[in-house]
C-alpha positions in Angstrom: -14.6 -7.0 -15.1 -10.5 -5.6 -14.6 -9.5 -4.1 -11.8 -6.2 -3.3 -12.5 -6.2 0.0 -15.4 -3.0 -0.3 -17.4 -1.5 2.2 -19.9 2.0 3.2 -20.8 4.0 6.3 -21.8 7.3 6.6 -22.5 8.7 3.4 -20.7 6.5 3.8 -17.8 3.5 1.6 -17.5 1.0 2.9 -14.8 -1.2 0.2 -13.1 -4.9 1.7 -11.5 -6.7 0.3 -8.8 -10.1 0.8 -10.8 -13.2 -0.5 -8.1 -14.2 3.1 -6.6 -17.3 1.0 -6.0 -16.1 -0.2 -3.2 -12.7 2.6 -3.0 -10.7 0.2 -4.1 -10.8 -2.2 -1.1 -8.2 -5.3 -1.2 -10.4 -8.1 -1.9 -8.7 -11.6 -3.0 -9.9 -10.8 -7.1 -8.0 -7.1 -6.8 -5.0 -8.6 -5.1 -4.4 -11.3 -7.6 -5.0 -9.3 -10.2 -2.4 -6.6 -9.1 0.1 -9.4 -8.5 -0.3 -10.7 -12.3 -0.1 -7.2 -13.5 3.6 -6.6 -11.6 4.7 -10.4 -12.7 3.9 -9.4 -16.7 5.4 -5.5 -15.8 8.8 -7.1 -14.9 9.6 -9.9 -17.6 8.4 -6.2 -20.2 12.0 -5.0 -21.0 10.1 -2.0 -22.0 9.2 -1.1 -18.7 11.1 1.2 -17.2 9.2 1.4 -13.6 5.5 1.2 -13.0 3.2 3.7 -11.3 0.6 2.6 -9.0 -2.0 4.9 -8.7 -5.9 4.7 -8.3 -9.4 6.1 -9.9 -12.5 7.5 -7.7 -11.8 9.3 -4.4 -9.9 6.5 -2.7 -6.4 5.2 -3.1 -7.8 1.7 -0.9 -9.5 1.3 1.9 -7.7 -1.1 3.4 -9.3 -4.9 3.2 -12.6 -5.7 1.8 -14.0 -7.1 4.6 -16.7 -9.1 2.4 -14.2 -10.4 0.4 -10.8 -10.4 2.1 -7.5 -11.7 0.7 -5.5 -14.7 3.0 -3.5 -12.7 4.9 -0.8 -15.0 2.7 -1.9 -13.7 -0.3 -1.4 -9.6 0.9 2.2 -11.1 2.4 2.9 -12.6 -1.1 1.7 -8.7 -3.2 4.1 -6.3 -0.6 7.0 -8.9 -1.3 6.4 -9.0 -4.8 6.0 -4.8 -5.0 9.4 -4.8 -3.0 11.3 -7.7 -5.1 9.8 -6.7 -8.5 13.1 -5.1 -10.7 12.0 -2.4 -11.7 11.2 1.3 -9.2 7.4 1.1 -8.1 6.4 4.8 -7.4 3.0 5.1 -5.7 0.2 8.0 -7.1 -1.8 9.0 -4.4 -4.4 11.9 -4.7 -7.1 10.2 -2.5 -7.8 8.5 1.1 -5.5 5.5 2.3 -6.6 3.2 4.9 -5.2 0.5 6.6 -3.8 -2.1 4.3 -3.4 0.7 1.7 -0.7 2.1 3.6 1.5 -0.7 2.9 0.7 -0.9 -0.7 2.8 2.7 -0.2 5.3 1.4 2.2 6.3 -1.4 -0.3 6.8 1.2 -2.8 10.2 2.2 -4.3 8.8 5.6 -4.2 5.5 7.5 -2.7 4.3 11.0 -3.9 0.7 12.1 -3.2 -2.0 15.5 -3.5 -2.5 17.7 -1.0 -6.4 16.4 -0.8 -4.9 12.8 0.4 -5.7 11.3 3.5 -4.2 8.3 5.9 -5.2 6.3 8.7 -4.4 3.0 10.2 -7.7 2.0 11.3 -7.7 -1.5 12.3 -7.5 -1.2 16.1 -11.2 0.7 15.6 -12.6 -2.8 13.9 -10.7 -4.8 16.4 -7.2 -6.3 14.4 -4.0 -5.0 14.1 -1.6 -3.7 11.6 0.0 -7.1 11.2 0.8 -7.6 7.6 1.6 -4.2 6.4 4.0 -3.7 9.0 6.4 -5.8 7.5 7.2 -2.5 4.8 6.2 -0.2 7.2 8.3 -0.7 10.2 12.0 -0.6 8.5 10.7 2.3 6.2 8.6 4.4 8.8 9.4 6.6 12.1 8.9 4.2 15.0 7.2 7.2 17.6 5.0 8.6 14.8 3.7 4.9 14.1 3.3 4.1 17.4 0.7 6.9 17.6 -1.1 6.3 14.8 -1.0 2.5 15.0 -2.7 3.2 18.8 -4.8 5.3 17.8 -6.2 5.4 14.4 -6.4 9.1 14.1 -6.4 10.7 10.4 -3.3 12.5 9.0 -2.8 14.3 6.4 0.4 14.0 3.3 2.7 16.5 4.8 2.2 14.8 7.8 3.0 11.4 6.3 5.7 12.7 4.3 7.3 14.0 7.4 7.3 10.4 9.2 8.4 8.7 6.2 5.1 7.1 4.7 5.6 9.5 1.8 8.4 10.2 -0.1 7.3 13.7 -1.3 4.1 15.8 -1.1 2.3 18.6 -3.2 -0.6 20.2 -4.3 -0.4 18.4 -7.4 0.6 14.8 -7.4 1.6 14.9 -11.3 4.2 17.7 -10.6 6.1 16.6 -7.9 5.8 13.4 -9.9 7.2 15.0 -13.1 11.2 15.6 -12.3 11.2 11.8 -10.3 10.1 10.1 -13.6 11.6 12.2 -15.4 14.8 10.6 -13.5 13.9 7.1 -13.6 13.6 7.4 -18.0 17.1 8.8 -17.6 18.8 6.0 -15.7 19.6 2.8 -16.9 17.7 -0.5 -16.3 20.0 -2.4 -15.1 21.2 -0.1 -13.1 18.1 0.7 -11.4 17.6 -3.2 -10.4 20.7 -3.0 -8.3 20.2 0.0 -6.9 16.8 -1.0 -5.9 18.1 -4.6 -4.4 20.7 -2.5 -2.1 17.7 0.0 -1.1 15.3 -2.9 0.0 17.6 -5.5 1.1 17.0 -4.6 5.0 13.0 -4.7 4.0 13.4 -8.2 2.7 15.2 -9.1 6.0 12.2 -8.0 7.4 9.7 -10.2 5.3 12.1 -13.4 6.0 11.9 -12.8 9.7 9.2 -11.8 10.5 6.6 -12.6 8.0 5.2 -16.1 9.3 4.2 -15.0 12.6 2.7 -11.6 11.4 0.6 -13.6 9.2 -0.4 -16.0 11.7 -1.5 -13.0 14.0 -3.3 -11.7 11.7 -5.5 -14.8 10.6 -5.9 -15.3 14.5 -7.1 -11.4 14.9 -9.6 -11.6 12.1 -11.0 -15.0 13.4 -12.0 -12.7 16.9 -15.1 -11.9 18.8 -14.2 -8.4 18.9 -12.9 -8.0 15.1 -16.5 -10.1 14.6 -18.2 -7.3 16.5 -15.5 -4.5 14.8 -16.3 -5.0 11.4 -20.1 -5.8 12.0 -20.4 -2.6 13.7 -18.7 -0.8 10.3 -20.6 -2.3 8.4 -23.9 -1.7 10.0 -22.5 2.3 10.5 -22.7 2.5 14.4 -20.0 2.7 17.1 -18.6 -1.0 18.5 -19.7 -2.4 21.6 -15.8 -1.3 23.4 -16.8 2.4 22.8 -16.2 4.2 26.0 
């Protein structure tokens, strides 16, 4: 079964996360497959830039937390949606959780519905951001992420267009979409893989850095008796044992 929908218009091929079953959740099968999709989009000459969008209700929830990816493996697919030559312009007209927010923070570009939805939930199953900071930080406003980093409260897309997380926001995803694609057909190819090199050089810097040890905390926060008890206490649909 794919995971990844793929069709193409006029030079830009739009890649689905397509598992509403589980809202599109970042298991180790959906991230590999997502990663192979970007490696065949940028050797395609035809492609102009890709559009990463999602079916069901859900951009991603974040990790599947029966099946979650090495933390290696989601370093390797924010890199690879930052290096990849070609603008990557994120769809959202759903909810985005946790490690879905850096799938949008490695994005060239982010647009999304007024019916969207975002949260950084992992201090509520007992991790941390690690990973995805490494888009989000150079990209994001540092108070705004401090507060929802701390406290995993929901916000809404004007709200995450105003800190940065978004680039745009609309009732309708496809129209504010329209004139930036419309943009990105008119602009040369080779002049959009330089322009995107200068716009994500400082991100990259980040990734070199930093991206070892964030990996490393990660691994070492999932491996915990509290992100044990976190994402037991998800799963099972009650509050965790640090509730005060």
């Amino acid at each position: 079964m794919t995971l990844i929908g793929r069709t193409r218009e006029r030079g830009i091929e739009t890649l689905s996360l397509d598992s509403p079953a589980t809202r599109n959740a970042l298991s180790a099968s959906l991230v590999a497959e997502l990663a192979d999709a970007l490696t065949e989009c940028a050797k395609d000459t035809d492609v102009r830039a890709i559009v990463l969008t999602h079916t069901g209700n859900t951009f991603c929830a974040g990790a599947d937390l029966r099946d979650p990816p090495p933390p290696e493996a989601l370093v390797a697919l924010l890199r690879q949606i930052v290096e990849v030559p070609k603008p990557v312009v994120a769809r959202v007209t759903g909810h985005v959780r946790a490690g879905g927010l850096g799938l949008l923070a490695a994005c060239d570009i982010a647009a999304a519905s007024g019916e969207a939805t975002f949260a950084f939930t992992e201090v509520r199953i007992g991790v941390a951001p690690a990973v995805i900071s490494l888009p989000l930080l150079p990209r994001t406003d540092p108070r705004a992420l401090a507060r929802y980093y701390l406290t995993g409260e929901r916000f809404d897309a004007a709200e995450a267009a105003r800190i940065g997380l978004l680039t745009t926001a609309g009732e309708d995803a496809d129209e504010v979409l329209a004139p930036i694609l419309d943009g990105l057909r008119r602009s040369a190819p080779e002049a959009l893989a330089e322009t995107k090199r200068l716009l994500t050089a400082r991100v990259l810097e980040t990734f070199d850095r930093d991206a070892a040890d964030l990996t490393a905390l990660s691994a070492r926060l999932f491996a915990s008796a509290q992100a044990r008890e976190g994402m037991t206490a998800f799963l099972e649909r009650r509050d965790p044992a640090w509730l005060v």
